[in-house]
VOVO-415681 format. One record per atom (N, C-alpha, C): residue number from 0; residue in one letter; atom name; x, y, z. Coordinates in steps of 0.05 Angstrom, whole numbers. Atoms other than C-alpha are relative to their C-alpha. Example, Ala and Ser with C-alpha at 12.3 -4.5 7.8 and 13.67 -1.06 7.14 Angstrom:
! VOVO-415681
+-----+--------+-------+--------+--------+--------+
| num | residu | atome |      x |      y |      z |
+-----+--------+-------+--------+--------+--------+
|   0 |      a |     N |     18 |    -24 |      0 |
|   0 |      a |    CA |    246 |    -90 |    156 |
|   0 |      a |     C |     18 |     24 |      0 |
|   1 |      s |     N |    -16 |    -24 |     -1 |
|   1 |      s |    CA |    273 |    -21 |    143 |
|   1 |      s |     C |    -15 |     22 |     14 |
+-----+--------+-------+--------+--------+--------+
//
This chain:
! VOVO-415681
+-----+--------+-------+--------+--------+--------+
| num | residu | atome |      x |      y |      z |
+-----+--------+-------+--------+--------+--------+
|   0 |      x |     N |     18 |    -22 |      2 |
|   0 |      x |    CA |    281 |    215 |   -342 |
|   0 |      x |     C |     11 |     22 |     18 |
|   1 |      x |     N |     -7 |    -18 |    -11 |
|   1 |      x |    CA |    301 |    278 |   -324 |
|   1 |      x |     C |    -10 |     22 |     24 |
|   2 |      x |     N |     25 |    -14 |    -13 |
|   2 |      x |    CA |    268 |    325 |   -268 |
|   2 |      x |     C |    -13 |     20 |    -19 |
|   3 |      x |     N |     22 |    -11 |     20 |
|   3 |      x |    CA |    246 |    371 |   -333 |
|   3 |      x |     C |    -25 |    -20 |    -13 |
|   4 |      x |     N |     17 |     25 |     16 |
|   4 |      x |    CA |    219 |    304 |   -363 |
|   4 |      x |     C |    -28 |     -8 |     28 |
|   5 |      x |     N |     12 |     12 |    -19 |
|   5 |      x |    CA |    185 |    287 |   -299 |
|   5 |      x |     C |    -21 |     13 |     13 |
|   6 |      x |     N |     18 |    -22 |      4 |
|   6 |      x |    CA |    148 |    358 |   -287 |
|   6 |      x |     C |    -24 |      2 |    -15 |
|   7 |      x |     N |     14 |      4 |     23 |
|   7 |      x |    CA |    121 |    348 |   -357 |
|   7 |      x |     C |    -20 |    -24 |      8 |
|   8 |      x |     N |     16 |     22 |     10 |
|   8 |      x |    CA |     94 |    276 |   -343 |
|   8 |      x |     C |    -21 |     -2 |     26 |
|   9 |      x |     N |     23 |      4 |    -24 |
|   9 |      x |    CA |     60 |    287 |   -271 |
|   9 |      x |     C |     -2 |     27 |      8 |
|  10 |      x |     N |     22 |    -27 |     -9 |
|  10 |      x |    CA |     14 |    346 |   -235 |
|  10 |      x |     C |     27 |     -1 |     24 |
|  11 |      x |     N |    -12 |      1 |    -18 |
|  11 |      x |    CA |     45 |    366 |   -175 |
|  11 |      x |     C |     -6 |     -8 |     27 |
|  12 |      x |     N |     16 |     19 |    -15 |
|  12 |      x |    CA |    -10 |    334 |   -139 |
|  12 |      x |     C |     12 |    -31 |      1 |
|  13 |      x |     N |    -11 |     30 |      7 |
|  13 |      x |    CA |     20 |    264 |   -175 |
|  13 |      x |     C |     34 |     10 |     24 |
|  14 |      x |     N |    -37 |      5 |    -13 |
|  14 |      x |    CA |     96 |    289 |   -142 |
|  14 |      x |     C |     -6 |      7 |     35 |
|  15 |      x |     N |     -2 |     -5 |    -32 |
|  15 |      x |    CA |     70 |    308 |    -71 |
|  15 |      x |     C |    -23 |    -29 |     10 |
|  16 |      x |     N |     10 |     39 |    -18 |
|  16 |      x |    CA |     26 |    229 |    -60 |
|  16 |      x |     C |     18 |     -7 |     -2 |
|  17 |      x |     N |    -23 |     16 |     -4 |
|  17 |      x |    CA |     85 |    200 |    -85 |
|  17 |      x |     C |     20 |      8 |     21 |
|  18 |      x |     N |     -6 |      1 |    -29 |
|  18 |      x |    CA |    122 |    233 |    -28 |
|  18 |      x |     C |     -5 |     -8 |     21 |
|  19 |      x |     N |     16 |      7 |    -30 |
|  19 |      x |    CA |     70 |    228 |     19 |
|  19 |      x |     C |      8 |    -29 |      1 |
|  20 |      x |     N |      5 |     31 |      2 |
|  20 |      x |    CA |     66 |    154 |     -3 |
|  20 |      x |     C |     35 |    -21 |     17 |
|  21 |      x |     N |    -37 |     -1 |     -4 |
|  21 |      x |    CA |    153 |    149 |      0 |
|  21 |      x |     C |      0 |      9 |     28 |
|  22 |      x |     N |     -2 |     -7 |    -22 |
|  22 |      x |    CA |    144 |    173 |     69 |
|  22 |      x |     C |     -8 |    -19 |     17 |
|  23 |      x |     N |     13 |     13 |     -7 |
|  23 |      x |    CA |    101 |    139 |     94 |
|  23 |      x |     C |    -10 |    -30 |     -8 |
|  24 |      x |     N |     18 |     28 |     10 |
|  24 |      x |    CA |     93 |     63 |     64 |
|  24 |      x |     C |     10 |    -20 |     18 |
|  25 |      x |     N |    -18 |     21 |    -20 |
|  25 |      x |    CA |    134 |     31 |    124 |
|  25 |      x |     C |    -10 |     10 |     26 |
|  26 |      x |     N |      6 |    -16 |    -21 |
|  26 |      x |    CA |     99 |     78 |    178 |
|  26 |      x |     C |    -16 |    -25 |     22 |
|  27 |      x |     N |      9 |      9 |    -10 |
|  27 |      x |    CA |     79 |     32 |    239 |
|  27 |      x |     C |      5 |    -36 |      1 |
|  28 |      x |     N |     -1 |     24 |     12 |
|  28 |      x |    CA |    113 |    -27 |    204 |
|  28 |      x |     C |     12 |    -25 |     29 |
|  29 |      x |     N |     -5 |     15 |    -24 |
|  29 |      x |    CA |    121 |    -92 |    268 |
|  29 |      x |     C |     24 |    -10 |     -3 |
|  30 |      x |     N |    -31 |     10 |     10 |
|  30 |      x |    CA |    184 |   -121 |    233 |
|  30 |      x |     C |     -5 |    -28 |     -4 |
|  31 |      x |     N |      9 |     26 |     17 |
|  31 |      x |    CA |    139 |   -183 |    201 |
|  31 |      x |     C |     -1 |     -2 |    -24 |
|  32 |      x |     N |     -1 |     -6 |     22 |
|  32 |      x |    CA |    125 |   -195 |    138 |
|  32 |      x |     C |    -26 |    -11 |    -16 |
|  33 |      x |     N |     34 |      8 |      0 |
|  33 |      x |    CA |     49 |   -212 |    107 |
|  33 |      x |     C |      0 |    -24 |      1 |
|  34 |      x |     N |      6 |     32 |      4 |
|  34 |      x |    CA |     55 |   -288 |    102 |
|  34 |      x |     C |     10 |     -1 |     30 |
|  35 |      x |     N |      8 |     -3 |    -27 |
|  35 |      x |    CA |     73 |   -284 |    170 |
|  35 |      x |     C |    -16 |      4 |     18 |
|  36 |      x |     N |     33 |    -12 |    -15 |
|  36 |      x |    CA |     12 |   -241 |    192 |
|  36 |      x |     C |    -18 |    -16 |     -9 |
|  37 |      x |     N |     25 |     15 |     13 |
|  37 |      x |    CA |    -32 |   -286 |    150 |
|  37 |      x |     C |      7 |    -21 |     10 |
|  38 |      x |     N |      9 |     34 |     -9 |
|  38 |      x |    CA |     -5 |   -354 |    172 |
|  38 |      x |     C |     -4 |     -2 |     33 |
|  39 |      x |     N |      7 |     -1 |    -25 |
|  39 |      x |    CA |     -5 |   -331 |    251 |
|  39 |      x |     C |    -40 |     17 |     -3 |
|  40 |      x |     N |     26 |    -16 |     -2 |
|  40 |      x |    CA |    -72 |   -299 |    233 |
|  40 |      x |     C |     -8 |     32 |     17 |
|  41 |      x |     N |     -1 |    -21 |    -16 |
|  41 |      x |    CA |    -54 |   -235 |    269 |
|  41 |      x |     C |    -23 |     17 |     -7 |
|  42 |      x |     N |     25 |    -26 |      6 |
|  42 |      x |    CA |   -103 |   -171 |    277 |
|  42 |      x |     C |     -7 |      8 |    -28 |
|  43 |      x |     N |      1 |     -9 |     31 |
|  43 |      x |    CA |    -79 |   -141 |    211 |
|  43 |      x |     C |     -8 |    -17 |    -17 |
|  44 |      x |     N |      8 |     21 |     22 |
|  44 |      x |    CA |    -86 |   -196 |    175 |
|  44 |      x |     C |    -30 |     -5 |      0 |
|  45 |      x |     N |     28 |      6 |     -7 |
|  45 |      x |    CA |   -159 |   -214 |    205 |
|  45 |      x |     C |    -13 |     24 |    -16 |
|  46 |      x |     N |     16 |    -26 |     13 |
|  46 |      x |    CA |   -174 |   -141 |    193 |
|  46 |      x |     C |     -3 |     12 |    -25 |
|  47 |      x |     N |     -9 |     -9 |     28 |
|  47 |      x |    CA |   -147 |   -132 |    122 |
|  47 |      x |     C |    -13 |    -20 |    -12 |
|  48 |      x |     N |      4 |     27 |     15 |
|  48 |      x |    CA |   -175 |   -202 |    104 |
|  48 |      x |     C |     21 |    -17 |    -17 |
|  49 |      x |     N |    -12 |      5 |     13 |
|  49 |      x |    CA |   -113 |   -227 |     86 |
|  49 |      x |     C |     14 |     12 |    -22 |
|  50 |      x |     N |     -3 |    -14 |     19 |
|  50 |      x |    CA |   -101 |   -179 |     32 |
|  50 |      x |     C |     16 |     28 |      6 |
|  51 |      x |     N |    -18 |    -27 |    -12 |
|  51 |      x |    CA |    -29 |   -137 |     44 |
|  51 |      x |     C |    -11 |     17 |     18 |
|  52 |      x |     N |      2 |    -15 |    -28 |
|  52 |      x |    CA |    -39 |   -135 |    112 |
|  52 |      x |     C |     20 |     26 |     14 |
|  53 |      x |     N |    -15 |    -13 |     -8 |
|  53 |      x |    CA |     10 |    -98 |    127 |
|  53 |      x |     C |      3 |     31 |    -20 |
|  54 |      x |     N |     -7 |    -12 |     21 |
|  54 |      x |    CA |     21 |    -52 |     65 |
|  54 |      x |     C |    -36 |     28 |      4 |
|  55 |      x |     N |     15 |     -8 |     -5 |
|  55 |      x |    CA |    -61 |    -40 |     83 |
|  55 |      x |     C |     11 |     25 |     30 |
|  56 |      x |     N |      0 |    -17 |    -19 |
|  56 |      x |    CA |    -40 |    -19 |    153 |
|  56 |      x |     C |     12 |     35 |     -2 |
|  57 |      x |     N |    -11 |    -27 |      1 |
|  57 |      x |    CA |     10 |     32 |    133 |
|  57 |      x |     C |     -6 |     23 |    -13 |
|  58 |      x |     N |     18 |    -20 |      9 |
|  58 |      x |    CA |    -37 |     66 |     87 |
|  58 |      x |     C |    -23 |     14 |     20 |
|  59 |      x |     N |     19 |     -3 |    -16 |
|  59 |      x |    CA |    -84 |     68 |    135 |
|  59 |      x |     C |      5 |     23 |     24 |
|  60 |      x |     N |    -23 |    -22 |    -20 |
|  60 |      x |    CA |    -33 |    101 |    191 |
|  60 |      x |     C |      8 |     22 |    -18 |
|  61 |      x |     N |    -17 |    -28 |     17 |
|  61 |      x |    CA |     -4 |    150 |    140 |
|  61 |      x |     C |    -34 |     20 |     -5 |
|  62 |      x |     N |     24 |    -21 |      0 |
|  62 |      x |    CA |    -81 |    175 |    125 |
|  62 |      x |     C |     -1 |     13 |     26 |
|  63 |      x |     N |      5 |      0 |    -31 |
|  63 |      x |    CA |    -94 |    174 |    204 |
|  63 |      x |     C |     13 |     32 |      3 |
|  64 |      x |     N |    -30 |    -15 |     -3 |
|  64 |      x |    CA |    -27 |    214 |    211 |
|  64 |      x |     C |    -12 |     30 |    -16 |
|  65 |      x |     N |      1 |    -18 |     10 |
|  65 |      x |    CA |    -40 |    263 |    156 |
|  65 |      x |     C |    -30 |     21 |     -2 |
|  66 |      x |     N |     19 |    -15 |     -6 |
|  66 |      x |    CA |   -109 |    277 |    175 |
|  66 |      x |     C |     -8 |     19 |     29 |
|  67 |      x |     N |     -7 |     -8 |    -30 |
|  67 |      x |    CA |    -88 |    291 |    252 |
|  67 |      x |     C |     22 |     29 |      3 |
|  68 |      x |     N |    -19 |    -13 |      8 |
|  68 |      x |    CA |    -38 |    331 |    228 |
|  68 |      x |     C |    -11 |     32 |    -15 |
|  69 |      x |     N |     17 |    -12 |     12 |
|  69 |      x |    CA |    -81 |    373 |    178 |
|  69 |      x |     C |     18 |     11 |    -24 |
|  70 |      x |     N |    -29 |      1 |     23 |
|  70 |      x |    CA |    -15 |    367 |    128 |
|  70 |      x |     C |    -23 |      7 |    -33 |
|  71 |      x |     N |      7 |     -7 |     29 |
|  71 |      x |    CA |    -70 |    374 |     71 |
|  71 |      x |     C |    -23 |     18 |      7 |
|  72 |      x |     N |     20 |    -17 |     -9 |
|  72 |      x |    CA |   -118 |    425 |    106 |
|  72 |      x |     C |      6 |     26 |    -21 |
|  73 |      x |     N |      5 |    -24 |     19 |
|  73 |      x |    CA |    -93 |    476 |     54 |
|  73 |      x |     C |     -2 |     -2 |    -31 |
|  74 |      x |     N |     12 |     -4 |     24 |
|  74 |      x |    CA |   -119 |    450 |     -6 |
|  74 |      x |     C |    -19 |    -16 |     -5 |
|  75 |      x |     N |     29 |     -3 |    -15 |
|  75 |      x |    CA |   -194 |    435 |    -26 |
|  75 |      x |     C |     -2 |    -35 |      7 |
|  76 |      x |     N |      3 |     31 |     -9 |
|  76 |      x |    CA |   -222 |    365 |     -7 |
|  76 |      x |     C |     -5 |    -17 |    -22 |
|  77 |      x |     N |    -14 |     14 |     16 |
|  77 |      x |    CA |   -227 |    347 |    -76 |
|  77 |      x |     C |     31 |    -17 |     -9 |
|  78 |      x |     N |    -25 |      7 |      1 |
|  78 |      x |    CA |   -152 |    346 |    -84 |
|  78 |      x |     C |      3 |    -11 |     28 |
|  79 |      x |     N |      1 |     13 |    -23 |
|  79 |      x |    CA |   -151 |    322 |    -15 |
|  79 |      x |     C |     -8 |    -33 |     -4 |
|  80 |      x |     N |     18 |     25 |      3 |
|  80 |      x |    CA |   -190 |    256 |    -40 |
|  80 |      x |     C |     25 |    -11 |    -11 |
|  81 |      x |     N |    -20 |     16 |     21 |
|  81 |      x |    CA |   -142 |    244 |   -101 |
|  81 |      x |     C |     22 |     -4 |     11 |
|  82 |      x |     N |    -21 |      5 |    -19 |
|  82 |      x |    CA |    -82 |    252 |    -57 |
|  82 |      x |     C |      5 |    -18 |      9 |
|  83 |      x |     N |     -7 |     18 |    -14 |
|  83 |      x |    CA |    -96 |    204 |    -13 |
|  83 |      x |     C |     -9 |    -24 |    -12 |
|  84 |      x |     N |     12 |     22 |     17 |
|  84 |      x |    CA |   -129 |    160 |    -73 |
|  84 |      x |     C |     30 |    -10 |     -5 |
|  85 |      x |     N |    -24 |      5 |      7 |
|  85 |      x |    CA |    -62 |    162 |   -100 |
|  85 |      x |     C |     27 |    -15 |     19 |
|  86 |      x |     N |    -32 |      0 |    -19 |
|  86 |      x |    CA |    -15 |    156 |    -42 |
|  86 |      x |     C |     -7 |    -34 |     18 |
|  87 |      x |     N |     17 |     27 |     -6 |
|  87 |      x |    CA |    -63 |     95 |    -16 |
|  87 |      x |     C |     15 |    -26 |    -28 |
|  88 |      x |     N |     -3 |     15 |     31 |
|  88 |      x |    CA |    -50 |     63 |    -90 |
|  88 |      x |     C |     31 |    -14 |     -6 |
|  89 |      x |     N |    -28 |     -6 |      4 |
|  89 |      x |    CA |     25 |     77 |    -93 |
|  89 |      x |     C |      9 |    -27 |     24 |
|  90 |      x |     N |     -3 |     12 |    -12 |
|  90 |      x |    CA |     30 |     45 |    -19 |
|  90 |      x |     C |     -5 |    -33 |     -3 |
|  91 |      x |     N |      4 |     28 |      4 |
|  91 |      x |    CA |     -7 |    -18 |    -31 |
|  91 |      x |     C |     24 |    -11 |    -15 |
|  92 |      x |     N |    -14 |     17 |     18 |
|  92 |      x |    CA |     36 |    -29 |    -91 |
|  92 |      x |     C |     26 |     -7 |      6 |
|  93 |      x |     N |    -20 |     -1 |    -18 |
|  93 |      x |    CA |     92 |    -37 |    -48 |
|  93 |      x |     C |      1 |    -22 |      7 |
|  94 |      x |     N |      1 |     38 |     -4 |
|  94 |      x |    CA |     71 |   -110 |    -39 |
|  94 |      x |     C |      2 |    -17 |    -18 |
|  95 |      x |     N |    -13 |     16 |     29 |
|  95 |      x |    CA |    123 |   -151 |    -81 |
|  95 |      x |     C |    -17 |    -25 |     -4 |
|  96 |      x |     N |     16 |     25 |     16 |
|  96 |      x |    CA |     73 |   -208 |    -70 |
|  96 |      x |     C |    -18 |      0 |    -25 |
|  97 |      x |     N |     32 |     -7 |     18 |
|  97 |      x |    CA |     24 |   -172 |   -128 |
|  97 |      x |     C |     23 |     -4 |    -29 |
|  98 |      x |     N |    -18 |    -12 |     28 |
|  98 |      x |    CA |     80 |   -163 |   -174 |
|  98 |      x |     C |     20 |    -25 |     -7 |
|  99 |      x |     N |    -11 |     26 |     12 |
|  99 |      x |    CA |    105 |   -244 |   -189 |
|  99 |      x |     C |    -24 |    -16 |      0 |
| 100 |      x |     N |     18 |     27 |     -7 |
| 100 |      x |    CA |     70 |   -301 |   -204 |
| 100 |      x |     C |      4 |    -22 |      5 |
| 101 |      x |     N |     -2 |     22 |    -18 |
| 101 |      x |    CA |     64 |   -357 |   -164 |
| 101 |      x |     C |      0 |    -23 |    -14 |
+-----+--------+-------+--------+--------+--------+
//
């Protein structure tokens, strides 16, 4: 796909989460890996319920981040929502455990 092809198929809302997301999906990361956090039972894990603990955290930090920041203070809080719906979405999926089956 081309960057003309790629213009056409997403907003530019869709090309600036996927940045944000690309930026940010490793942000804060301990240098474990979730079956780790889940079988020591660590914070994240407790706090996430198990459920891409980690992958949770760094969405979580990258909102934190970009709301401290005020990186989306100039456009409205609608798009503000979907942004971070998106960039939340993108991140999670970042956890190859979702994407084989066991």
């Amino acid at each position: 796909m081309g960057s003309g092809e790629l213009k056409n198929a997403m907003s530019r809302l869709d090309m600036y989460s996927m940045l944000l997301a690309a930026a940010a999906h490793d942000v804060g990361h301990p240098g474990t890996n979730n079956l780790y956090q889940i079988n020591a039972q660590t914070h994240l894990a407790i706090t996430y319920n198990d459920k891409s603990p980690l992958e949770s955290m760094h969405a979580s930090k990258a909102s934190q981040l970009i709301k401290q920041s005020g990186l989306l203070d100039h456009i409205s809080s609608e798009q503000r929502s979907s942004v971070r719906a998106r960039m939340i979405s993108a991140i999670l999926a970042t956890d190859m455990s979702l994407h084989f089956n066991s």
